[in-house]
N, C-alpha and C positions, 0 to 999 in steps of 0.2 A: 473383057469387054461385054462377054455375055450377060455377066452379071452385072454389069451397070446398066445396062438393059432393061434388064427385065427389072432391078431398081426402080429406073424412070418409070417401066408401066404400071408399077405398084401405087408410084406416089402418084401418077395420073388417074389410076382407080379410083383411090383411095378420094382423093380430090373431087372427082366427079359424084361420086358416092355423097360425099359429106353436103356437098353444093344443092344434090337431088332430095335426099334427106331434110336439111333446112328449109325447102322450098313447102314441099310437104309439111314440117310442121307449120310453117306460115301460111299456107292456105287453110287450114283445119286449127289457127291458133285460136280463133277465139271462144269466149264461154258461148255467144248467143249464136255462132255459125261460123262461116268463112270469112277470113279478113281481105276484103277488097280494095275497099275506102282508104284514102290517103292519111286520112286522120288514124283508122284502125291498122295500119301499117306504122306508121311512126308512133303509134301504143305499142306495138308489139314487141318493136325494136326497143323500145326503152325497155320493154318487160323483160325482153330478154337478155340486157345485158347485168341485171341486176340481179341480188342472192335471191333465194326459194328453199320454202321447207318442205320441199318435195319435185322429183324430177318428173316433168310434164315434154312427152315426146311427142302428141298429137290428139286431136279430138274427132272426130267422126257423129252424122246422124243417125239414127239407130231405123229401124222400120215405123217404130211407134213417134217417130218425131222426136223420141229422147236424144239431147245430147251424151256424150259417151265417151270418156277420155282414155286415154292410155299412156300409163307411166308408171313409177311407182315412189310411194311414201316414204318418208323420212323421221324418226324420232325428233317429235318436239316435247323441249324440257321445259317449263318455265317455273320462275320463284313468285308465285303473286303472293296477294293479302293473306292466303289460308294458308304457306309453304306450298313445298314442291309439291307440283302436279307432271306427268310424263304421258304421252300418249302419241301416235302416230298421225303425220298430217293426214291420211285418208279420211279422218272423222270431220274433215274441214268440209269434203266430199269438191275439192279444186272452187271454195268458194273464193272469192277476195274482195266481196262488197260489204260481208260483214252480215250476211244473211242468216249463216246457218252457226249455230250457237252449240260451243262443247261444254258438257259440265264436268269437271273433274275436280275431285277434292275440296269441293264446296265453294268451287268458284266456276263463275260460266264465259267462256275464249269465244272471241269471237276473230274472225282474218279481216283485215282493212287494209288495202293498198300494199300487202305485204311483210306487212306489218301486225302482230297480233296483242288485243287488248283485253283485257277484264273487265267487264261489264257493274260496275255500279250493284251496289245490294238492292237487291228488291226490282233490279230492271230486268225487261222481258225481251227485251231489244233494243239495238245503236238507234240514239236520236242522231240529226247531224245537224251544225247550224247552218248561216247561209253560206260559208266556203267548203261545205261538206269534212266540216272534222266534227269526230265524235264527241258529241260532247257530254254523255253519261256513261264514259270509260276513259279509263286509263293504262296506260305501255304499263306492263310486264318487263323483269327482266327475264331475257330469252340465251338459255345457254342451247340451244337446237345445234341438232348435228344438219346444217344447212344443207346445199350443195356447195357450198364455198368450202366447208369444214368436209366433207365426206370430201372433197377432191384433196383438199390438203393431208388427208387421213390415208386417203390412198397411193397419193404420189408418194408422201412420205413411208408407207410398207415396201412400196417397189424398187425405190432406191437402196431403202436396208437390203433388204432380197439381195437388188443384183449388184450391192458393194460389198455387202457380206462373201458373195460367189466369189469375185474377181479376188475380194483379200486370202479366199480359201488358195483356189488356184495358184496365187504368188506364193503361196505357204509349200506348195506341194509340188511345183514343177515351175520351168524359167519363162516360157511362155505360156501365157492366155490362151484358152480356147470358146467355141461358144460366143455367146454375148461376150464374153469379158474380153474377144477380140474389137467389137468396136467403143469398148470403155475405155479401152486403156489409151489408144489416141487421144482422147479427149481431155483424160486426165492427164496426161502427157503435156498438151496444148495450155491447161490451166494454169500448172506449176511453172514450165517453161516460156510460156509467153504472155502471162498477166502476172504472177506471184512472183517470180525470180525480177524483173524490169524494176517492177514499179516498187517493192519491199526489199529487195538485196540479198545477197547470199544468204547471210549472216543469219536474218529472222524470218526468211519467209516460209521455213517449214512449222512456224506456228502458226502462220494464219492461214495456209493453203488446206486444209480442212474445211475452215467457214465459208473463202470462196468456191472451194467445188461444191458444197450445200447449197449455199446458193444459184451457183449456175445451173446446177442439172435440177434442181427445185424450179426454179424461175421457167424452165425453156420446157421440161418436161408439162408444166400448166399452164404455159402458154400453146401449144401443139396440144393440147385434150381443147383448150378454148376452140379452134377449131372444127370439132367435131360437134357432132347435130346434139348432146346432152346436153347442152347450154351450161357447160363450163365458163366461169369467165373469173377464176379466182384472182389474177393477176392484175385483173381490172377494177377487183374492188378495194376504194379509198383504204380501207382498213388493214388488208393485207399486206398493199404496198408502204404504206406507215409503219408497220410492225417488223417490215424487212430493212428500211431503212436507221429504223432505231437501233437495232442491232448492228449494224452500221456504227451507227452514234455512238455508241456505248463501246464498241471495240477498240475504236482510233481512240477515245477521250479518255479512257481507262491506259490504255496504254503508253499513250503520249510521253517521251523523256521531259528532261528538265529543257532541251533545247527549244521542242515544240514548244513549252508554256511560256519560256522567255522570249521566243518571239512574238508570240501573240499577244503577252500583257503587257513587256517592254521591250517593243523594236532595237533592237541595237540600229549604230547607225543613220538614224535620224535627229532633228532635236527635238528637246523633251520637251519640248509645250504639242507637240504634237503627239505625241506617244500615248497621252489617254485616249484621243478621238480613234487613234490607229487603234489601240487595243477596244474600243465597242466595238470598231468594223470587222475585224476578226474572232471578237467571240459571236457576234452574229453568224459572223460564215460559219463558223462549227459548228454552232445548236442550232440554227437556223436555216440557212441556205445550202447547206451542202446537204443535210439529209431531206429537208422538200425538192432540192432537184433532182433527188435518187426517185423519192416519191409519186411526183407529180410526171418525169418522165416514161415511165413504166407503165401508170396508170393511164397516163392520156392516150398514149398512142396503142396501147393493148383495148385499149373501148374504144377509141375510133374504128383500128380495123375491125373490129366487130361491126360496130355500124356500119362502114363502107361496103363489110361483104351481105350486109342482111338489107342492107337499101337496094345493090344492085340484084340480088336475088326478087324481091320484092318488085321487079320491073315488069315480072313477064303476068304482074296482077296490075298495078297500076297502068301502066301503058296496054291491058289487053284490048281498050277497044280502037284506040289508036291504031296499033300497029296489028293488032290479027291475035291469037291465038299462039299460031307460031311464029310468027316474027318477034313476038315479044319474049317467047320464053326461050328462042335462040337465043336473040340478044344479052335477055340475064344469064343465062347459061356461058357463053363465051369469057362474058368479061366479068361473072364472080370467078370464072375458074381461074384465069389470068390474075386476078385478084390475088385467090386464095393461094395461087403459089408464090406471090409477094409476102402473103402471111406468113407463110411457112419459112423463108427466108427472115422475116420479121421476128421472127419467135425466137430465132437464135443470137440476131440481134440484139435485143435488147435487154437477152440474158447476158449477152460481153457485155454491152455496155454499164451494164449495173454490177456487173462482176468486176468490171476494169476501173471504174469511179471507185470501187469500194478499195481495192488496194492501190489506187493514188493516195485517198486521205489516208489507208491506212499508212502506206509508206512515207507520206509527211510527218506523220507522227513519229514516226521509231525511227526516221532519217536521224544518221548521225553526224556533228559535223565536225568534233577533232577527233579525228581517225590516222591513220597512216597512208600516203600516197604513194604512186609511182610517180619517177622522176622522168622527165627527158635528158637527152644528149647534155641540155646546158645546164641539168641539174635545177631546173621550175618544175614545183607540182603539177602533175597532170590531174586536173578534176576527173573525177569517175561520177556513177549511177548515186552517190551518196550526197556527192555534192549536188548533183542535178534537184534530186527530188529535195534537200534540203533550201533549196532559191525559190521551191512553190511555196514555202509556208510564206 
C-alpha cells in the first residue's frame, strides 16, 4: 500500500511538473516576446503540436532587449540542387520566417513556416507573393533527424535496452527482477489478452512480436508527448500512416486462401452480387481498415495535445478577467485533471491499435475447416476460429 502511495505522489509530481513546465514555455513562446493574445496562443498550439528541427524549451529577454532562447539543435540533412549538404539547426539561430539564410555546399537554406527551402541561384533573399509563399525557392528534400525522428530513435534504443534485460534475465533465472518486474505483466497482458483471442492458439506466437512493438512503441510516445519537450510523434500524419501500413502488409501477406475467397467471392450469396461485395471488401482492406488505425491514433493524440495546451493557456488569456491568480488556478486545476485523462489516454489507444491490429490480423489466418468439439448430442461446438472467421 505504501508503494502505491508514494506511486500516486510520483505521478501527481510528475504531472504538476510537466503542466508548470508547458505553462512557462507558453508564456516565453514567442520569437518577438510573450505570448498573450488569443491569436498568439492558438499559433503556438498549432506550433507546438507539429514536427521541428530542433528542441525549443523556452525564450527569455536578455538585459540588452535581446531575445534569448533556450533549447537545443538537431542535425539537418538535406539533398538539394548541389547534393547533400548537413549542418545543425542552431545556424537557423530559431528563425522561421525565412530571414536568416545558411549557405552550405553551394546552396543557401533558408526555414519558412517550418519548413526548409533553397533559395533560387543568384537570390539574396525569400520574395513572397500575395499568400505569403515563397516564390524564388523551392522544398528540399529533408532526411533531418527531427524531433519526431530523434523520439522515435530513442524510444526505439530503450525498448531494445529493457527487452534485451528482461530476455537476459529469462535466460538466467525463473523470475524477473528490476524493471523486468513490471515488463513482464504487460507482456503477459499482450500475448494473453489481445494475441491469444483475437489470432488462436495455433498462430499467435508469430505475430505477438509485432503487436508488443507496437504497443510499447505507441504508449511509450505517447506518455513523452506529455511532457514539456514537445514530443508529439504519435500525432504526426506520417507516423500513424507508417504504423498502420505495416498493419497492411502483415494481414494481406499473410491472409489463407479462405480470407481471399471471401473477399473476392462470397460464398453464400448470389453471384450477381459477388463483384459489388468483393469492391466492398477489398476497400475495407487497403482502405478503411488501415486509415481507421491511422486517423484514430492521430486524432485523438493532437487533440489532447490541444485540449491540455488550451486549458494551460487560460491563466494568460483570461488573466484580466479573472486576476492573475484566479486564472492560473483555474488552468492549473483542470490541465492537471486533464493530463491525468492523458495518461490514461496514452495506454488507451496503444490497446486499441494493438487490438485492431490482431482482429484483422486474426481474420486473416482465421481458419475455417478445422476440427471441433462436439456436445452431448454430438453438433459442433463453434470456437475462437469460427468466431473470428464470420468477421471477414
Amino acid at each position: 500500500m505504501k508503494e502505491v502511495s508514494k506511486m500516486i505522489r510520483t505521478l501527481v509530481l510528475l504531472c504538476t511538473l510537466c503542466i508548470s513546465l508547458q505553462g512557462f514555455a507558453i508564456s516565453e513562446g514567442g520569437d518577438q516576446g510573450a505570448v498573450d493574445t488569443k491569436d498568439e496562443v492558438d499559433a503556438y498550439i498549432l506550433h507546438h503540436i507539429k514536427d521541428a528541427h530542433d528542441f525549443h524549451l523556452f525564450s527569455y529577454t536578455g538585459d540588452n532587449g535581446e531575445r534569448k532562447h533556450v533549447g537545443f539543435p538537431l542535425p539537418v540533412i538535406l539533398w538539394s540542387s548541389n547534393g547533400l549538404a548537413a549542418f545543425m539547426s542552431s545556424e537557423f539561430h530559431h528563425d522561421d520566417a525565412g530571414k536568416v539564410i545558411v549557405e552550405k555546399g553551394g546552396s543557401k537554406f533558408v526555414k519558412l513556416h517550418g519548413k526548409i527551402y533553397e533559395l533560387n541561384a543568384g537570390a539574396s533573399e525569400v520574395q513572397f507573393d500575395e499568400h505569403h509563399h515563397a516564390e524564388n525557392a523551392a522544398k528540399v528534400l529533408d532526411f533531418s533527424i527531427t524531433k519526431s525522428v530523434f523520439g522515435i530513435l530513442l524510444v526505439g534504443l530503450l525498448m531494445l535496452w529493457a527487452f534485451s534485460s528482461l530476455a537476459k534475465q529469462y535466460a538466467s533465472k525463473k523470475v524477473p527482477t528490476g524493471f523486468g518486474r513490471v515488463l513482464e505483466p504487460l507482456v503477459i497482458y499482450v500475448r494473453d489478452e489481445i494475441a491469444k483471442p483475437n489470432i488462436g492458439e495455433k498462430k499467435y506466437r508469430q505475430f505477438t512480436g509485432y503487436l508488443l512493438t507496437v504497443f510499447f512503441f505507441i504508449w511509450i510516445l505517447n506518455l513523452l508527448g506529455l511532457t514539456p519537450f514537445g514530443f508529439n510523434v504519435t500525432g504526426q500524419l506520417g507516423v500513424t500512416a507508417a504504423l498502420a501500413i505495416f498493419t497492411l502488409v502483415i494481414y494481406t501477406s499473410s491472409g489463407n486462401k479462405d480470407y481471399w475467397m471471401h473477399m473476392l467471392w462470397m460464398p453464400g450469396v448470389p453471384v450477381l452480387i459477388r463483384p459489388v461485395l468483393a469492391i466492398i471488401e477489398l476497400a475495407g482492406a487497403f482502405v478503411i481498415k488501415p486509415f481507421s488505425l491511422l486517423v484514430r491514433l492521430f486524432a485523438n493524440i493532437s487533440a489532447g495535445h490541444i485540449v491540455v495546451m488550451s486549458l494551460i493557456a487560460i491563466m494568460f488569456t483570461l488573466k484580466k478577467s479573472l486576476g492573475v491568480v484566479g486564472a492560473t488556478s483555474l488552468s492549473l486545476v483542470l490541465s492537471f485533471f486533464i493530463t491525468l485523462i492523458e495518461v490514461l489516454v496514452a495506454f488507451l489507444q496503444a490497446y486499441i491499435f494493438t487490438m485492431l491490429s490482431a482482429l484483422f490480423i486474426g481474420m486473416a489466418v482465421a481458419e475455417h475447416d478445422h476440427d471441433h468439439e462436439h456436445d452431448e448430442n454430438g453438433h459442433e461446438v463453434p470456437d475462437a476460429e469460427d468466431v473470428r472467421g464470420d468477421f471477414i
